[in-house]
MMTF fields as JSON, N, C-alpha, C and O atoms, coordinates in Angstrom:
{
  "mmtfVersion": "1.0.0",
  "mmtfProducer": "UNKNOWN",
  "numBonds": 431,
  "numAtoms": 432,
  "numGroups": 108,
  "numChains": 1,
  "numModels": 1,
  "chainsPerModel": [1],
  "groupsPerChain": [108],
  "chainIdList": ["A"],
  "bondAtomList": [4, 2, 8, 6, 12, 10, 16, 14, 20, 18, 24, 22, 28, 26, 32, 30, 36, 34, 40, 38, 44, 42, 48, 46, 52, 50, 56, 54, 60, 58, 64, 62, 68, 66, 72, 70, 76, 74, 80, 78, 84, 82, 88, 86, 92, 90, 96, 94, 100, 98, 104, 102, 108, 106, 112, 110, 116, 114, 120, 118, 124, 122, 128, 126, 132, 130, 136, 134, 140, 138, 144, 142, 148, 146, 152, 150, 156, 154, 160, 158, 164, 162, 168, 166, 172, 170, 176, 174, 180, 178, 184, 182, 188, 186, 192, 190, 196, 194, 200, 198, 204, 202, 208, 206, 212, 210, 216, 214, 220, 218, 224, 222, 228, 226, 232, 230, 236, 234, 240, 238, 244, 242, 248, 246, 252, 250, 256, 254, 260, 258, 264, 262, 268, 266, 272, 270, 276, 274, 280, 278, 284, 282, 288, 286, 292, 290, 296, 294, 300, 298, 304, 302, 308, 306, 312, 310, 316, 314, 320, 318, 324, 322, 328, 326, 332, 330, 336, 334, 340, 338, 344, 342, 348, 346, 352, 350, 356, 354, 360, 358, 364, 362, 368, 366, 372, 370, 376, 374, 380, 378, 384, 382, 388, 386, 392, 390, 396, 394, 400, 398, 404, 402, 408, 406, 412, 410, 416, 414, 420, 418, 424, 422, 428, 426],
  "bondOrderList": [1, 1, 1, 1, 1, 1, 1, 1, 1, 1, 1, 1, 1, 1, 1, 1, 1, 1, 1, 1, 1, 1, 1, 1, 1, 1, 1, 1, 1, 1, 1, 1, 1, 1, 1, 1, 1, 1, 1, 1, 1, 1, 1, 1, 1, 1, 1, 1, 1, 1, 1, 1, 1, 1, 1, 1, 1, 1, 1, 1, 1, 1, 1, 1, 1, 1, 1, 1, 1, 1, 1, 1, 1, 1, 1, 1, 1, 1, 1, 1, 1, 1, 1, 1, 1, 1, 1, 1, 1, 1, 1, 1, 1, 1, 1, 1, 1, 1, 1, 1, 1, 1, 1, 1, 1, 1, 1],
  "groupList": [{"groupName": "UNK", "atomNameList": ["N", "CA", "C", "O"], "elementList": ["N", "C", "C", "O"], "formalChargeList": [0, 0, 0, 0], "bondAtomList": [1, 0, 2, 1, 3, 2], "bondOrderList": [1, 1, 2], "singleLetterCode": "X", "chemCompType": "L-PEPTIDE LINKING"}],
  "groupTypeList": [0, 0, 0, 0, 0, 0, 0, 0, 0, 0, 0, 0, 0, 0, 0, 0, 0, 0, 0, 0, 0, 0, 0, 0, 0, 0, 0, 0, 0, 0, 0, 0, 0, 0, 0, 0, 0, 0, 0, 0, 0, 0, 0, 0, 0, 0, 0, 0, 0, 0, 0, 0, 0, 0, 0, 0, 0, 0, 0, 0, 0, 0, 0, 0, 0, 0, 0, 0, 0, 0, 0, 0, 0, 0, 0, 0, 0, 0, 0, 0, 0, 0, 0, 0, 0, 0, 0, 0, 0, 0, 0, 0, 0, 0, 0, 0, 0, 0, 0, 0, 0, 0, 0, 0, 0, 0, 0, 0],
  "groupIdList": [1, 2, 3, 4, 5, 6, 7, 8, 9, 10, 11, 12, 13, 14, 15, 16, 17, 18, 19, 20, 21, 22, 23, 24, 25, 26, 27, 28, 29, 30, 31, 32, 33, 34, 35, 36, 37, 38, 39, 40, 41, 42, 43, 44, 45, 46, 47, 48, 49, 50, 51, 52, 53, 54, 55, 56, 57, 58, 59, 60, 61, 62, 63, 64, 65, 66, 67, 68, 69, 70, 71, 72, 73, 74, 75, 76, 77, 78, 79, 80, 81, 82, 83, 84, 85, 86, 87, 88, 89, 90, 91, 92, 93, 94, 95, 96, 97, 98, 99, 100, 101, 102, 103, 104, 105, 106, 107, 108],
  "secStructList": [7, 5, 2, 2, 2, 2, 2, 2, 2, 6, 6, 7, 3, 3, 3, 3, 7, 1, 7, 6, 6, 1, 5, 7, 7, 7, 3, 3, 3, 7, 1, 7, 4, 4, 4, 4, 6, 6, 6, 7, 7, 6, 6, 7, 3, 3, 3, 3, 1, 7, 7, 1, 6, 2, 2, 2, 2, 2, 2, 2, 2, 2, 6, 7, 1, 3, 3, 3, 3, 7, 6, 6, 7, 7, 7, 7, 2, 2, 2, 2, 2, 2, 2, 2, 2, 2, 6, 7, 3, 3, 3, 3, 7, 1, 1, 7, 2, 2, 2, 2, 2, 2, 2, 2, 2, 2, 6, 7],
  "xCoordList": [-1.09, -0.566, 0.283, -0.033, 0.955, 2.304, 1.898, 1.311, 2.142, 2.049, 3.04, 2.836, 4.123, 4.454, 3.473, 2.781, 3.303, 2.372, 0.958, 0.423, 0.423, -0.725, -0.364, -1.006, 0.833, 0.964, 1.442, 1.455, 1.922, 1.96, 0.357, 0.127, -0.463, -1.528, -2.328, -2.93, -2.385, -3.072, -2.525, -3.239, -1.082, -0.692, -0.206, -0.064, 0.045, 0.393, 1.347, 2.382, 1.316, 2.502, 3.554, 3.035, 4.725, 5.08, 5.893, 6.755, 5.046, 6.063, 7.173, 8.267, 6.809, 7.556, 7.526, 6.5, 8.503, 8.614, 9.003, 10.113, 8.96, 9.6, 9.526, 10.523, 8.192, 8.376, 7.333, 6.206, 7.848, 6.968, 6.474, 5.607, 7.489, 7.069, 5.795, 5.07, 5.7, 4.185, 2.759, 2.237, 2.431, 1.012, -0.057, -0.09, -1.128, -2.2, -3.319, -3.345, -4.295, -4.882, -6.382, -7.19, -6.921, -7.633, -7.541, -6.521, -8.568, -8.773, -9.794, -10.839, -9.312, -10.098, -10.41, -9.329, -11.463, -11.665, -11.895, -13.091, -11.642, -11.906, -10.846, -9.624, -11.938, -10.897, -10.82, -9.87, -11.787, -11.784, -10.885, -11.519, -9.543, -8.735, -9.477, -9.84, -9.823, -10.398, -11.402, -11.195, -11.989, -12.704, -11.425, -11.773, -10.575, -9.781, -9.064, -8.505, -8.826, -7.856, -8.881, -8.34, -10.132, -11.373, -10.946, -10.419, -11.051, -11.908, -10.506, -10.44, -9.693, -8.924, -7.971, -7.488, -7.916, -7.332, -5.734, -5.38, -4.537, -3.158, -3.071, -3.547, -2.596, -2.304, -3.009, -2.672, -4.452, -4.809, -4.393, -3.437, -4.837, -4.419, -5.377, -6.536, -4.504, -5.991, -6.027, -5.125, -7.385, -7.304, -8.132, -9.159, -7.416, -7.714, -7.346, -6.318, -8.226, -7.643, -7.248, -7.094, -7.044, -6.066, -5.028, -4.559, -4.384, -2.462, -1.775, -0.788, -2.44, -1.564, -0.818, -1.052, 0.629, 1.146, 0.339, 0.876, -0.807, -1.533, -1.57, -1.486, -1.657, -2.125, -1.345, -1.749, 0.592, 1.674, 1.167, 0.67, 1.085, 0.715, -0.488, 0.0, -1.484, -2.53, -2.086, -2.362, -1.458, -0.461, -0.372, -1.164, 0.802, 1.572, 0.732, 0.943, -0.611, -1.06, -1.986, -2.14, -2.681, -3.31, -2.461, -2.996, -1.27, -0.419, -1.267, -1.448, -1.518, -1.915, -0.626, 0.486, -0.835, 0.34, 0.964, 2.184, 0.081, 0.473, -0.849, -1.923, -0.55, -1.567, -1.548, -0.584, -2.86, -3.008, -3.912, -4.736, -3.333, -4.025, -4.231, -3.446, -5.838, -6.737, -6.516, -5.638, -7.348, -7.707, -6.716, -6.952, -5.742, -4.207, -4.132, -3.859, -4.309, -4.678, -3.203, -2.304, -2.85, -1.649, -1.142, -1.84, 0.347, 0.44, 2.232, 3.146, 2.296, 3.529, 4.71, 4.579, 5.89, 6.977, 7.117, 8.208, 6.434, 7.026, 6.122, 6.145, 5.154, 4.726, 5.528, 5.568, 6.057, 6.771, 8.082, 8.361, 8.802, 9.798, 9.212, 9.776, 8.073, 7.571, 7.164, 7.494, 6.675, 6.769, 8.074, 8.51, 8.348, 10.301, 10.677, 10.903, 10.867, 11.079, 10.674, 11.294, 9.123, 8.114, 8.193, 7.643, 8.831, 8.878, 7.346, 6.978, 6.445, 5.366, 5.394, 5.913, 4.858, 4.64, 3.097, 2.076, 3.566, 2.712, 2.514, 3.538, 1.447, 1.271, -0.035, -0.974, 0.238, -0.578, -1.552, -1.046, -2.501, -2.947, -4.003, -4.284, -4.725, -5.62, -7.086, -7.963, -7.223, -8.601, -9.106, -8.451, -10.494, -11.418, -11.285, -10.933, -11.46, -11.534, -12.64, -12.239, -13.416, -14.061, -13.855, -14.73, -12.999, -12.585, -11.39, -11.502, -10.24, -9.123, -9.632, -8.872, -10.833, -11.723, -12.055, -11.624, -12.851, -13.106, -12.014, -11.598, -11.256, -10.14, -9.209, -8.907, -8.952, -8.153, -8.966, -8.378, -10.287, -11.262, -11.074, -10.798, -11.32, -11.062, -10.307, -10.399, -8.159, -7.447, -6.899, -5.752, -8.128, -7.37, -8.128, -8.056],
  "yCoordList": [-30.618, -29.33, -28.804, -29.256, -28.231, -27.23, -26.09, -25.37, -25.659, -23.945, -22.999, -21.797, -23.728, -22.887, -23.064, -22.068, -23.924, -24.099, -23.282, -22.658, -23.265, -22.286, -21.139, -20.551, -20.238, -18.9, -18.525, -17.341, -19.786, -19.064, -18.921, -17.951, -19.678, -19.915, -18.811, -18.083, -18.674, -17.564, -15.709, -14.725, -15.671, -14.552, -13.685, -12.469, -14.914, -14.329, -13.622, -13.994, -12.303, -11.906, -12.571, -12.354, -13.231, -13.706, -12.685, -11.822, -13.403, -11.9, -13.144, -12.823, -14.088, -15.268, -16.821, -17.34, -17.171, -17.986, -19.38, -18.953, -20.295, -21.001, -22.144, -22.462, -23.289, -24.367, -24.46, -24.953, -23.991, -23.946, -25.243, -25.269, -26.438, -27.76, -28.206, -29.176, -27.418, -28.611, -28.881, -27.931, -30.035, -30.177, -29.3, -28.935, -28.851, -28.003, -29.242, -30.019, -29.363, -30.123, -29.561, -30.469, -28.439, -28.105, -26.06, -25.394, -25.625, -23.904, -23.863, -24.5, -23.097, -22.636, -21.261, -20.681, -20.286, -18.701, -18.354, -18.643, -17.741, -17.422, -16.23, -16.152, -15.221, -14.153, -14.599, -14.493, -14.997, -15.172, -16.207, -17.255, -16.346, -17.399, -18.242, -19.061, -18.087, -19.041, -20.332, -21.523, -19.799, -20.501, -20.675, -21.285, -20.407, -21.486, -22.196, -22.717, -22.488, -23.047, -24.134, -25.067, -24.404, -25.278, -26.013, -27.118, -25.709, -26.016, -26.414, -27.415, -25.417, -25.684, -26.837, -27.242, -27.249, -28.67, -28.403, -27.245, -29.793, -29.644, -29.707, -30.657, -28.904, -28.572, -27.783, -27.549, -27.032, -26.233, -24.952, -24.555, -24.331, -22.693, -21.814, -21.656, -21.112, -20.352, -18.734, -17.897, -18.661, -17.228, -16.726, -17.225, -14.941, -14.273, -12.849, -12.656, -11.707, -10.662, -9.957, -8.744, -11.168, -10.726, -11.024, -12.017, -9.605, -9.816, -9.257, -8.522, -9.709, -9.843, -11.072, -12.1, -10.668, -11.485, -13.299, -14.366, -13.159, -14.174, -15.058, -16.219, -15.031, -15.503, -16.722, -17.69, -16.187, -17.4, -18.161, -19.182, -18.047, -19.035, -19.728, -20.513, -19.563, -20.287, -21.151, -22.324, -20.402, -21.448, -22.355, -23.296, -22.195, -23.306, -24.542, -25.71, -23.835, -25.017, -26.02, -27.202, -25.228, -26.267, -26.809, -27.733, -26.588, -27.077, -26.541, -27.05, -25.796, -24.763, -25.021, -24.961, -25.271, -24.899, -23.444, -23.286, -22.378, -21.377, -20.325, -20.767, -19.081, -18.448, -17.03, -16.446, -16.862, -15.478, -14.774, -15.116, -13.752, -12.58, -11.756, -11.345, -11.629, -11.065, -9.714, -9.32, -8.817, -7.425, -6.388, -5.273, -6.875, -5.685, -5.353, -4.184, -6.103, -6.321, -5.371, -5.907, -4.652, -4.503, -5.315, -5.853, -5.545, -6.426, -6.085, -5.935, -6.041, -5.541, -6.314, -7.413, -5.775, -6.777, -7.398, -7.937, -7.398, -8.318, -9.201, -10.036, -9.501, -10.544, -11.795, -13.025, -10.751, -11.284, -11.83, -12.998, -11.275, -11.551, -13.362, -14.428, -13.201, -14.43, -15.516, -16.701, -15.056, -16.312, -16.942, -18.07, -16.017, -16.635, -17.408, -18.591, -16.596, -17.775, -19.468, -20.489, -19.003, -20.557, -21.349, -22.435, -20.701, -21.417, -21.362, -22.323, -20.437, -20.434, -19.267, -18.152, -19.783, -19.214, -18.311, -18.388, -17.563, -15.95, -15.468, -15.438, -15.128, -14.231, -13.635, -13.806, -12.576, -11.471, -11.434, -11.927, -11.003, -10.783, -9.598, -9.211, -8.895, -7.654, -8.247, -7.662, -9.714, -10.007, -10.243, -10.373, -10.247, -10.355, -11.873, -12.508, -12.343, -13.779, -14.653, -15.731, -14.342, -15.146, -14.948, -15.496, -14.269, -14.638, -15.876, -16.947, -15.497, -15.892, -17.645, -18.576, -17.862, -19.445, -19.826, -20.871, -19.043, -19.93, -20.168, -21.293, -19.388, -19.497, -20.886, -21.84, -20.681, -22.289, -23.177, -24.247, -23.336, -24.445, -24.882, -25.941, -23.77, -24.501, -24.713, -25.323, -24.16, -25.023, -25.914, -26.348, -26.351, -27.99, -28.907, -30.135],
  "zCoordList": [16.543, 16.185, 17.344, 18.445, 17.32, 18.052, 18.419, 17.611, 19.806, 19.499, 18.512, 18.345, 17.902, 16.991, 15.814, 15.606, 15.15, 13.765, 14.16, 13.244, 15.297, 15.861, 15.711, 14.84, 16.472, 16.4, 14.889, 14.549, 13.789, 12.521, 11.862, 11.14, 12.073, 11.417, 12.018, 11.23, 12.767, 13.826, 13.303, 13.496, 12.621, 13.199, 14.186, 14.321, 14.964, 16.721, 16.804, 16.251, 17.558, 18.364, 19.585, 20.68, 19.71, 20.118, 21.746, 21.918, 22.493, 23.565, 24.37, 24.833, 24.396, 25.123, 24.1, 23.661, 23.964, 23.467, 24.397, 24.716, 24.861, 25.732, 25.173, 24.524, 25.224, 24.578, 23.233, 23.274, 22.28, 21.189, 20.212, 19.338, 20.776, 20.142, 21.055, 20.832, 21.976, 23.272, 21.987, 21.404, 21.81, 21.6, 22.048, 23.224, 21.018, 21.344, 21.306, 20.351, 22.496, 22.335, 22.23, 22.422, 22.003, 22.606, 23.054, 22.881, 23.487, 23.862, 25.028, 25.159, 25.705, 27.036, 26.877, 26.974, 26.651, 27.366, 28.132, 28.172, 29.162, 30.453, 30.978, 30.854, 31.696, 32.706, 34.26, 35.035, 34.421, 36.041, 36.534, 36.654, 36.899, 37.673, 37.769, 36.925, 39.019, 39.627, 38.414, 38.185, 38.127, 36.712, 35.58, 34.569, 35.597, 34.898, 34.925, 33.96, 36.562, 37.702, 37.541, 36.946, 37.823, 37.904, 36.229, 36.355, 35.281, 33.794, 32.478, 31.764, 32.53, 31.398, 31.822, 32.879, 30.234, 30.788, 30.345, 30.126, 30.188, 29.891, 28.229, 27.607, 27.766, 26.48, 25.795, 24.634, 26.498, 25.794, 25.586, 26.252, 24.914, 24.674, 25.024, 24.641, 26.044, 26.953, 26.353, 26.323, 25.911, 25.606, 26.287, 26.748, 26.46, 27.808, 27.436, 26.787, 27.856, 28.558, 29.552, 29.691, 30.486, 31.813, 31.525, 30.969, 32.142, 31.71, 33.092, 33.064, 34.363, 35.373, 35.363, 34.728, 36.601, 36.785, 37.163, 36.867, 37.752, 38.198, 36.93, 37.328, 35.577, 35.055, 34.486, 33.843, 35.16, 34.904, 35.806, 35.33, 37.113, 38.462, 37.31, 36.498, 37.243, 36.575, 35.31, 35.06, 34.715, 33.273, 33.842, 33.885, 34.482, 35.703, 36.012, 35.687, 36.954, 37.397, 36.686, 36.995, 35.5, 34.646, 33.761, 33.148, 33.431, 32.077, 30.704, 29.598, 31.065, 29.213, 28.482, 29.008, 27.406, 26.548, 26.215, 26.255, 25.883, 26.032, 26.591, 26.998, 26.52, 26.825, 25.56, 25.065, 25.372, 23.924, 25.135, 25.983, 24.742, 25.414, 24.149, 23.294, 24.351, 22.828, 22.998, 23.766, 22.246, 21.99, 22.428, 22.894, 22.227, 22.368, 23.697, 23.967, 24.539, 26.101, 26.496, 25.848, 26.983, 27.983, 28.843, 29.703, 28.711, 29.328, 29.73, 28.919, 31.103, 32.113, 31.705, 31.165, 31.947, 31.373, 33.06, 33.246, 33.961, 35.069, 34.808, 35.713, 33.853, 33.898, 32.707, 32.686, 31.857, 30.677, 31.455, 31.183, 32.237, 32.862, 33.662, 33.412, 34.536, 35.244, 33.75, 33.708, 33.025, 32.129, 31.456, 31.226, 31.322, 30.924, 31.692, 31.441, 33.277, 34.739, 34.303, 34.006, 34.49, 35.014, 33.041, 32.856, 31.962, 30.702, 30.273, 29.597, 30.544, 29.708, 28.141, 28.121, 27.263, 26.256, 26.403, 27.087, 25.47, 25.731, 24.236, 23.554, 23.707, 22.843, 22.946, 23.724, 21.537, 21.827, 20.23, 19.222, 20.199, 19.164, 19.377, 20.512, 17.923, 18.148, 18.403, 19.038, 17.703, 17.38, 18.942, 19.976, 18.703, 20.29, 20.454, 19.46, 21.281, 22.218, 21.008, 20.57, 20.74, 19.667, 19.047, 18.376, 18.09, 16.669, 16.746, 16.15, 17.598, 18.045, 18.522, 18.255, 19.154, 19.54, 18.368, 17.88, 17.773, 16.017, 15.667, 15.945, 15.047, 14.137, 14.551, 13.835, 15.655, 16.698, 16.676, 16.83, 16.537, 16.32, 14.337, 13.773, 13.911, 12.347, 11.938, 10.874, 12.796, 12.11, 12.86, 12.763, 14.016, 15.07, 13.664, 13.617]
}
């Protein structure tokens, strides 16, 4: 599956679009950096409600495919600006972090 065929199936808000053909292999949840710098692997889709800038640096270094930031999280346009930069994909959705994990589990 694609992160585009994900963010249609999902409903996603799209705030960055960059490479929407990457393979989804997989979902990580986690807020704490550091614990997802450790754990998520390349191609998953990390869902999160941290929406600092930190969280492109972390894209970056695990190769997430994209990142969803759950529960209508706020989220700064200098971070939207840094994902455009570094080519990470970004969306947004209302549902909480476990609905948003099931839902990506029943249509991988």
């Amino acid at each position: 599956m694609t992160v585009k065929e994900l963010s249609e199936k999902l409903s996603l808000k799209a705030l960055v679009e960059s490479d929407t053909q990457r393979d989804v292999n997989g979902c990580y949840a986690g807020d704490l950096l550091s614990w997802v710098m450790g754990r998520a692997e390349a191609d998953n889709v990390w869902v999160t409600i941290m929406t600092n800038v930190n969280i492109v640096a972390v894209a970056c270094l695990t190769d997430v495919s994209c990142i969803i930031i759950a529960e209508k999280a706020e989220i700064d346009g200098e971070v939207i600006d840094r994902a455009r930069e570094k080519g990470i994909n970004i969306y947004t959705s209302e549902k909480t972090v476990y609905a948003l994990c099931s839902e990506i589990s029943k249509v991988m």
